[in-house]
C-alpha positions as CSV (number, residue, x, y, z in Angstrom):
1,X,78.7,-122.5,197.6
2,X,78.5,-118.8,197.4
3,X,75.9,-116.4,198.9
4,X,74.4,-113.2,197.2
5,X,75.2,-110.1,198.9
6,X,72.0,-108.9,197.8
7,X,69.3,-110.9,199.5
8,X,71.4,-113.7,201.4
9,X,70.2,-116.7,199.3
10,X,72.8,-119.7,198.7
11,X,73.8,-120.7,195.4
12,X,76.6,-122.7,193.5
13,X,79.1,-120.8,192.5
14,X,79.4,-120.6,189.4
15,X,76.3,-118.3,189.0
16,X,77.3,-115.4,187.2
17,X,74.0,-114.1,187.9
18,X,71.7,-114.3,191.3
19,X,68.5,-116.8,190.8
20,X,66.2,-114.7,193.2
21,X,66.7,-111.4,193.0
22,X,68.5,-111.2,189.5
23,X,72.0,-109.1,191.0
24,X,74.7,-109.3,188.8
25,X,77.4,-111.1,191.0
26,X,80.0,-109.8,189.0
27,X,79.5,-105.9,189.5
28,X,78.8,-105.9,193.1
29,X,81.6,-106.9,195.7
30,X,80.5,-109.2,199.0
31,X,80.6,-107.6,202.2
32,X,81.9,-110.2,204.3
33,X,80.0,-108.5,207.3
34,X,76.5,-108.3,206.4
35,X,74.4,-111.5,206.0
36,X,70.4,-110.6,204.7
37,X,68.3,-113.3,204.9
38,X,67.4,-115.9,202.0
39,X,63.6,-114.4,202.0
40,X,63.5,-110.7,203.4
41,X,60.7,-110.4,205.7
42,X,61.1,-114.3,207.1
43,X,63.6,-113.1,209.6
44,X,60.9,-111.2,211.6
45,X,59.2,-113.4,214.2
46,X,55.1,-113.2,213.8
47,X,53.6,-110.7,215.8
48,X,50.4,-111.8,218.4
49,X,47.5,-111.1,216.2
50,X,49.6,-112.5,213.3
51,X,49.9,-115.9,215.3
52,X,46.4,-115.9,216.5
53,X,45.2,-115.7,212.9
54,X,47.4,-118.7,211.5
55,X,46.0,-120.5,214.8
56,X,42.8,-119.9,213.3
57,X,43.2,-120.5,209.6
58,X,45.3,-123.5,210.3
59,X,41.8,-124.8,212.6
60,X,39.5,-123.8,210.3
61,X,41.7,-125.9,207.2
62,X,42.2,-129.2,209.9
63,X,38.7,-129.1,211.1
64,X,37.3,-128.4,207.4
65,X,39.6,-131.4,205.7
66,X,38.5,-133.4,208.5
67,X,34.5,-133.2,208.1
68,X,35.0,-133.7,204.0
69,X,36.7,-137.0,205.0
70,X,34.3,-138.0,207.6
71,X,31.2,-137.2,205.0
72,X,33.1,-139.1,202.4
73,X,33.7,-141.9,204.2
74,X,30.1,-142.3,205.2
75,X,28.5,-142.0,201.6
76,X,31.2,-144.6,201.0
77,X,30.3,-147.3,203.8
78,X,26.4,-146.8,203.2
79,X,26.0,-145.0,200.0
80,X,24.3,-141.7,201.8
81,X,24.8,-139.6,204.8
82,X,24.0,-140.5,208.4
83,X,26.2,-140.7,211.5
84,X,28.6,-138.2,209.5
85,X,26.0,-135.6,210.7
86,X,26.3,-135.7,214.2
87,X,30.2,-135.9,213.5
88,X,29.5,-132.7,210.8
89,X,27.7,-131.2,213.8
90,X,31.0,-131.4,216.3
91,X,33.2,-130.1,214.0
92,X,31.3,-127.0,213.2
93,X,30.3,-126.4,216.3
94,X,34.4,-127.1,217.6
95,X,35.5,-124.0,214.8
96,X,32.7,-121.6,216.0
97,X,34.2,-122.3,219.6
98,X,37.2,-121.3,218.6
99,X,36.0,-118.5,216.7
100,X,34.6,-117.3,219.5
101,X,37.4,-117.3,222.0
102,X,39.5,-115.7,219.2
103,X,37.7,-112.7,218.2
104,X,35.5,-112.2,221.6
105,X,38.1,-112.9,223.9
106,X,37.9,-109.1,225.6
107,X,34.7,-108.7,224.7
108,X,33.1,-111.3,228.2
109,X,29.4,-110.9,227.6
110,X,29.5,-111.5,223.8
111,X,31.5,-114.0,224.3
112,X,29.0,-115.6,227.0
113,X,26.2,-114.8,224.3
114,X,27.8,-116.4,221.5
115,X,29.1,-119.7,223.4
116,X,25.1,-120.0,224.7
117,X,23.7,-120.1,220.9
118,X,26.0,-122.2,219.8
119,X,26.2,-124.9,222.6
120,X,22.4,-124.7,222.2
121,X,22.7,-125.0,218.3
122,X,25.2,-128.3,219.3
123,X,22.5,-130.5,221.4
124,X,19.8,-129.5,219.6
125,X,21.2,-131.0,216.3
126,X,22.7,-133.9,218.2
127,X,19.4,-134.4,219.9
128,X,17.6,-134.0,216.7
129,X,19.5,-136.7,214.8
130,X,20.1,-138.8,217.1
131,X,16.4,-139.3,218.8
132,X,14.5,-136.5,217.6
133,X,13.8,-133.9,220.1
134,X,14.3,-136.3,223.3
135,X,16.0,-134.2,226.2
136,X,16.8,-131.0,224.3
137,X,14.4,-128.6,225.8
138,X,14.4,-130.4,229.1
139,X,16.7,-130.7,231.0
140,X,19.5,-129.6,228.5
141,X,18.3,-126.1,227.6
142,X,17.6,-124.9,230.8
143,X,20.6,-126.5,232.3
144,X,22.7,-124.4,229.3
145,X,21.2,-121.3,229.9
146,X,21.2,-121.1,234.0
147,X,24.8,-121.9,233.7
148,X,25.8,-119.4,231.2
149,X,23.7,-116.7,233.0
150,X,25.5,-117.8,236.6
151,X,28.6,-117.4,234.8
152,X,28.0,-114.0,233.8
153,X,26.6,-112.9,237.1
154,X,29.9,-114.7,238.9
155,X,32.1,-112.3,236.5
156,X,29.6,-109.2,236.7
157,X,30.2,-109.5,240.9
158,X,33.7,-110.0,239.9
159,X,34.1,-107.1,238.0
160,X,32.2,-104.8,240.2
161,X,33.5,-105.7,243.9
162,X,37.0,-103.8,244.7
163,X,38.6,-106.0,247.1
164,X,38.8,-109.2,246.0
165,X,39.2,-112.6,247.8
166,X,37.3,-115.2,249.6
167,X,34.1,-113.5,248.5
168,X,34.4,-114.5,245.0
169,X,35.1,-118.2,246.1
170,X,31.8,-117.6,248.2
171,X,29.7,-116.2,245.2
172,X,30.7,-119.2,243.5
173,X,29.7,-121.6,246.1
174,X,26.2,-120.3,246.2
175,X,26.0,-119.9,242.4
176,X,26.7,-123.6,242.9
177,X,24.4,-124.2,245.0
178,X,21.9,-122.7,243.0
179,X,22.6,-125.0,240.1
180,X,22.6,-128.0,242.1
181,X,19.0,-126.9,242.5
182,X,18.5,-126.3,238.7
183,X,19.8,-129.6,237.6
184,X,17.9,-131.9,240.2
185,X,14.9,-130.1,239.9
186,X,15.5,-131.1,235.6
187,X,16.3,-134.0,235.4
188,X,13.4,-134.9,238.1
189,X,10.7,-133.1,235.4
190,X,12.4,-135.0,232.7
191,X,12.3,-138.2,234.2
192,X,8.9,-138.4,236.4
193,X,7.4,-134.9,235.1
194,X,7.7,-133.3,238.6
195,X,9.8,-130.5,240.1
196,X,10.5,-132.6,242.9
197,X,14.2,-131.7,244.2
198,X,15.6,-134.4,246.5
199,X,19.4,-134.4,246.9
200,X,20.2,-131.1,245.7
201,X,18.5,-129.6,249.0
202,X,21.2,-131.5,251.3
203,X,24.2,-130.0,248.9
204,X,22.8,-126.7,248.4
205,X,22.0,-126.4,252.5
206,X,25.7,-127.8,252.9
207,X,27.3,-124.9,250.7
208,X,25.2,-121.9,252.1
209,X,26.8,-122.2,255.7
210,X,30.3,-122.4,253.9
211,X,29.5,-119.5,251.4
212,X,27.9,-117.0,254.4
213,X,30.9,-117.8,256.6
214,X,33.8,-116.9,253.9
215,X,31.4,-113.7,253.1
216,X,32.0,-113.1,256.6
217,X,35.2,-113.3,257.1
218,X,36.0,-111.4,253.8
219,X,34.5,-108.5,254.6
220,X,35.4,-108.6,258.6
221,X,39.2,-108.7,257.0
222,X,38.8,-105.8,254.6
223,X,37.9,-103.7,257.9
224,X,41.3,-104.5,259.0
225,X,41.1,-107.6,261.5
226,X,44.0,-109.5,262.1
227,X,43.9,-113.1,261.7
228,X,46.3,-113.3,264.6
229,X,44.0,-111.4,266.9
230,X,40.8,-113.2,265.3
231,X,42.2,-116.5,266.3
232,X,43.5,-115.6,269.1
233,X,47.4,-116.5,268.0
């Protein structure tokens, strides 16, 4: 085996002339010192966005191959469509995800916006073929949207507040507590067509002591109190 001094690829040897980049072997002396690689270029390793965008096509082609298989495989078992589309559904629904965290990643509230529609997009088509319009609007929409909005108010107050500690752990709590709220007071309209909350009020009264006091003592350490003195240590 001999290599090509030219672009580095490996051949027999009794090539007279180079099979990839044509060098005549016999005019151009090997430098014992200097190996290229077999493809120029290949020797570089991918760059971040480079890697992030195979990550993507290689999705998109799984998830893509995946749902023609699933659809063909249902016309096959029952000569037409039908649970393929709630599987159809998922996978679409799985790429836009990954879509989103891709290319919205730095961008929060877009990203917030997009993952909104399309989880709303996702139950109302599994809703719609599976029972036709049962829970969709109540309690799954509202539930969606509160979340989505509590989770941009959580990173708004995280973004805005300076010192930063136990008083993001106790915007969270009552964030929490306010969805507790939301999803009893749901599922109590969906069920018996009442707001009637019942066990959310002992959860949400539970967290509210727990979120005041780490407000507290958040902001009684940022003036500089000692948790040695506080306690008395």
């Amino acid at each position: 085996m001999s290599i090509c001094p030219k672009c580095g690829v490996e051949m027999d040897s009794s090539y007279k002339e180079c099979p990839l980049c044509k060098t005549d072997l016999g005019r151009i002396a090997p430098d014992p010192g200097q190996k290229n690689p077999a493809y120029p270029g290949m020797d570089k390793p991918l760059s971040r966005g480079e890697k992030v965008n195979l990550f993507w096509e290689l999705s998109g082609i799984l998830l893509f191959s995946s749902l023609l298989v699933v659809i063909l495989i249902d016309i096959f078992m029952n000569q037409k469509p039908g649970w393929s589309w709630l599987a159809a559904s998922a996978i679409i629904a799985t790429f836009i995800y990954i879509s989103l965290f891709i290319f919205l990643a730095k961008r929060v509230y877009w990203l917030l916006a997009g993952l909104l529609v399309n989880t709303c997009a996702l139950l109302f088509c599994v809703d719609y073929l599976h029972e036709g319009i049962a829970w969709f609007f109540m309690p799954a929409l509202p539930l969606v949207v509160s979340f989505v909005l509590f989770t941009g108010i959580l990173l708004w107050f995280i973004r805005q507040t300076k010192h930063k500690g136990l008083n993001i752990i106790a915007a969270a709590s009552v964030l929490l507590g306010m969805y507790l709220l939301l999803i009893d007071m749901s599922t109590s309209w969906s069920l018996r067509h009442v707001f009637k909350p019942s066990w959310s009020v002992i959860a949400a009264v539970s967290i509210l002591p727990f979120a005041l006091f780490l407000f507290y003592f958040h902001y009684r350490l940022k003036r500089g109190i000692s948790l040695r003195k506080f306690f008395h240590l």
